[in-house]
C-alpha positions in Angstrom: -10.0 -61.4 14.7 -11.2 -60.4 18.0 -14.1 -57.7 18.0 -15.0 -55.9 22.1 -18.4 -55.0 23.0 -20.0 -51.9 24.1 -18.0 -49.6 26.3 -15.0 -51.9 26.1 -11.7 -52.4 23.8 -9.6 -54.5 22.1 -7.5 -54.0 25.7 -10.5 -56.7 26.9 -8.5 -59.5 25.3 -5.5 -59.0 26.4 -5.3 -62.7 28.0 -7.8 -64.1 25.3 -5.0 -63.2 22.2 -2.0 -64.5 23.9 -3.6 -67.4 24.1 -4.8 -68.0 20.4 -1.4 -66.7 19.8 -0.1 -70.0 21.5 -2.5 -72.0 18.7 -0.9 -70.8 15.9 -3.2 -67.8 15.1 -2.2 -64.5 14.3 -4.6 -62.2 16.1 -5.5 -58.8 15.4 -8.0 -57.1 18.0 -10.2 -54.3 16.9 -11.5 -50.6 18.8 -15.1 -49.8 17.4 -15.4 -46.3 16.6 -16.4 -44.4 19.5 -13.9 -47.2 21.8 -10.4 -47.5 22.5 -8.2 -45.7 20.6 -10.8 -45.2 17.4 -11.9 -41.8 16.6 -15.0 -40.6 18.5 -18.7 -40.7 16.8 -21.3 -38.4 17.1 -23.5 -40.5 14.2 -22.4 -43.7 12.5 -23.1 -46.1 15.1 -25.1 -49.0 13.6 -24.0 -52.4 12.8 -23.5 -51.8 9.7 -21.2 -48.5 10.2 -19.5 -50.8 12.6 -19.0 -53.9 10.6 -17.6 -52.1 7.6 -15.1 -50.5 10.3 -14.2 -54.0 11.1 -14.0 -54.6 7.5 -11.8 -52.2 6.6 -9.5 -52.9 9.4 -9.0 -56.3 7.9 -8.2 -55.6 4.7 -5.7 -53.0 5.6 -4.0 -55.3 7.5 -0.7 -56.6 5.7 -1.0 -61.0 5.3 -4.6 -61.0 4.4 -5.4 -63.8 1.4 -4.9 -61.9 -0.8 -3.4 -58.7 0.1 -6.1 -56.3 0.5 -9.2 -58.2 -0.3 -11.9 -59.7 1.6 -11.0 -63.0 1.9 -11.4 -65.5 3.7 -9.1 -63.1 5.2 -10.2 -64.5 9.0 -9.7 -67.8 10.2 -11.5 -67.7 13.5 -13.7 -64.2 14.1 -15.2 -64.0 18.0 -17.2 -61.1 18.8 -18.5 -60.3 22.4 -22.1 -58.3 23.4 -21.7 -56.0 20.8 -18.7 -57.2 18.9 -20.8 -60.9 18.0 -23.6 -58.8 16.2 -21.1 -56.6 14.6 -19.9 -60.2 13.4 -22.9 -61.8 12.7 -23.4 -58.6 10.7 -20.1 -58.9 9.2 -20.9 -62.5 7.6 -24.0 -61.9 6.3 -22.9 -59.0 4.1 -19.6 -60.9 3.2 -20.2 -64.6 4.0 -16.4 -65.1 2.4 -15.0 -62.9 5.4 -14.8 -65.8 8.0 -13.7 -69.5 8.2 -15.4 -69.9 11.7 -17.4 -67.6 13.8 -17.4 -67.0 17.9 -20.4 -65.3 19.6 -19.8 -64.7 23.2 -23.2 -63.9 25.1 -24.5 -61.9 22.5 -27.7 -60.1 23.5 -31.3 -60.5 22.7 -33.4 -57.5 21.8 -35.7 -57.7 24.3 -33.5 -58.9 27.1 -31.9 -55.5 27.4 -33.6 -52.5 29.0 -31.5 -50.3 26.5 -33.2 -46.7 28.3 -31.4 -48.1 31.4 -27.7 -49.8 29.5 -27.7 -46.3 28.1 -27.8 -43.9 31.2 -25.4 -46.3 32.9 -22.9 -46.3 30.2 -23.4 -42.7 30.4 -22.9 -42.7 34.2 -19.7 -45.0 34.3 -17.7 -43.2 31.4 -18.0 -39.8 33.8 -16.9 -41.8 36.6 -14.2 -43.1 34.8 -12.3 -40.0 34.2 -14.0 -37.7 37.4 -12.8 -40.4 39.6 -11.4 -43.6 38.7 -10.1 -45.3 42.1 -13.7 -45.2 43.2 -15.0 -47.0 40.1 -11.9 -49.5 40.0 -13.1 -50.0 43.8 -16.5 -50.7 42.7 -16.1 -53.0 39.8 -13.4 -55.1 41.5 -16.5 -55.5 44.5 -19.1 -56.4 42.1 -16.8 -58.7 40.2 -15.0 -61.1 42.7 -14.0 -63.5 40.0 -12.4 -61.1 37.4 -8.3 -61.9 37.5 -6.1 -59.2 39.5 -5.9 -56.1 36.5 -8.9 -56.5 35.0 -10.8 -53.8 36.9 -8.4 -51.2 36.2 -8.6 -51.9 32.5 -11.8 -52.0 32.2 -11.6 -48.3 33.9 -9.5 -47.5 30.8 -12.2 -48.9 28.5 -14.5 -46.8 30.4 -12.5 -43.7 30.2 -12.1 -44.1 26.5 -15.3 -44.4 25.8 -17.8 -41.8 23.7 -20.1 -42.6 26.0 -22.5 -39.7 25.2 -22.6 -41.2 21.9 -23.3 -44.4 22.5 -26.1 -43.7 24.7 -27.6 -41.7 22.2 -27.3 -44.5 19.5 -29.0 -46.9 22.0 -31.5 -44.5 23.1 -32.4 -44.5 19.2 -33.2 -47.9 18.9 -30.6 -50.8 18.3 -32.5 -53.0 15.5 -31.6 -56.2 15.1 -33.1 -60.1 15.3 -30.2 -62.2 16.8 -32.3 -65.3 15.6 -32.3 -64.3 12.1 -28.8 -63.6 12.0 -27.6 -66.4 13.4 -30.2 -68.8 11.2 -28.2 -67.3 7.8 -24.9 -67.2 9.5 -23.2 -68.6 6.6 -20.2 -70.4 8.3 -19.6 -72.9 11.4 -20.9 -71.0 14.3 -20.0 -71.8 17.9 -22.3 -69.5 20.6 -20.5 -69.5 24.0 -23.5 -68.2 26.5 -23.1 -66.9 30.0 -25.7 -68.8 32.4 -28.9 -66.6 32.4 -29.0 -66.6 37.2 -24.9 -64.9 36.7 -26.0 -62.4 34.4 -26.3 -63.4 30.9 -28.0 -60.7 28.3 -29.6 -63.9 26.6 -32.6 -64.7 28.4 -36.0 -65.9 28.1 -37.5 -66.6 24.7 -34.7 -64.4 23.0 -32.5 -67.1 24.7 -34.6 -70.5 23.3 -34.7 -68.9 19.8 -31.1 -68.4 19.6 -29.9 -71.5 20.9 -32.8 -73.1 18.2 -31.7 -71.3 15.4 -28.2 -72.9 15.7 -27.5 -76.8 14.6 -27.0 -79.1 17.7 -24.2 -78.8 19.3 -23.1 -75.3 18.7 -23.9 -73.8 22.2 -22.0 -74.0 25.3 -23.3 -72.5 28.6 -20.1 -71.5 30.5 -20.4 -71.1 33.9 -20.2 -67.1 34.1 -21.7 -63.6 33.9 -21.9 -61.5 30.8 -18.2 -61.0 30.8 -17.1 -64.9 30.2 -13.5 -64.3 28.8 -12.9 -62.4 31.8 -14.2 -64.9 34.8 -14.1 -68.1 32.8 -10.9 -68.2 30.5 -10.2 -71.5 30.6 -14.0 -73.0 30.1 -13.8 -70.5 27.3 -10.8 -71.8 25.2 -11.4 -75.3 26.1 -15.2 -74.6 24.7 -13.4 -73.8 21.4 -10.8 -76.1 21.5 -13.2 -79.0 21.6 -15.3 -77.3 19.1 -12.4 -76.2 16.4 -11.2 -79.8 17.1 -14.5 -81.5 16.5 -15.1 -79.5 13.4 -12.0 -80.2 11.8 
């Protein structure tokens, strides 16, 4: 179960699920409401709104253990930015939902200048549809190592995107203490982080009490920005392999 963060979609895995495909998994990739192809939001927008969503997309699913309950329904759950709090969220409501649980660079509340995130997301969804070439342009020159593609997605992600509404809903305030969550994570919990000079959005003493509130072992530092299953595929799913491997 893979879950996008903000202004993104499940189009952001698209070489991530092939790849757990190839292990055996059967992989289901989620929109957020207000992303992708989910209906647009003008309220609704909290983790919890969001992690019942993701909730409800499981158990709809056909093959869940049993059919149409709430498991363990997931084997592996990873959840980027966004889509790790809406997991972390996830677990602690339902701590039978998951078997294992993947937080890629998930941020820290005061790491984020969320005025700012939400007048650029603002910004970049109008660019996306008023003129797209010129923001494909841009991101593929701020983002040398992304693989050939993934700036023209991420355009689409852009363009898709109730951006309006989601810079409201961070405007408002977006709650939430990562070390907390991750200290009653109820399940083994593997934290991939993006290094803090690339552009991580864990950094400073949100970062040390993240990293503290996890057993030893369960953090890698992968050497990319924000965006690590985009840059760093490969450190990414060995990062997991190893981990999956060592945890049996």
């Amino acid at each position: 179960m893979l879950v996008h963060g903000v202004t993104s979609s499940s189009r952001t895995w698209w070489r991530v699920g092939p790849a757990l495909a190839e292990r055996g998994y059967r992989v289901l990739a989620v929109d957020l409401r207000g992303h992708g192809a989910s209906p647009r939001a003008v309220a609704g927008l909290s983790m919890t709104d969001l992690a019942a969503d993701v909730a409800e997309t499981v158990t709809a699913e056909p093959g869940t253990d049993p059919p149409g309950s709430l498991g363990p329904a997931v084997e592996l759950l990873a959840g980027h930015s966004l889509g790790a709090l809406v997991a972390l969220q996830l677990v602690s409501s339902d701590p039978g939902f998951a078997r294992r649980l993947v937080l890629e660079d998930p941020p820290g509340s005061s790491s984020i200048d969320w005025a700012g995130l939400a007048a650029a997301i603002e910004a970049d969804t109008r660019l996306a549809t008023a003129d797209p070439a010129a923001l494909r342009h841009d991101l593929e020159a701020a983002n040398p190592a992304w693989p050939p593609g993934e700036a023209e997605r991420r355009v689409a992600d852009l363009a898709d995107c109730d951006g309006r509404a989601i810079g409201a809903a961070l405007r408002a305030g977006v709650p939430f203490d990562l070390a907390a969550l991750l200290a009653a994570a109820p399940l083994p919990t593997l934290m991939l982080l993006a290094e803090e000079a690339l552009g991580s959005n864990l950094t400073g003493l949100d970062r040390k009490a993240a990293i503290e509130a996890l057993p030893n072992g369960s953090t890698r530092v992968l050497p990319a920005a924000h965006s690590i299953h985009r840059e760093a595929l490969d450190p990414w799913l060995a990062a997991l392999d190893a981990w999956v491997a060592a945890d049996g």
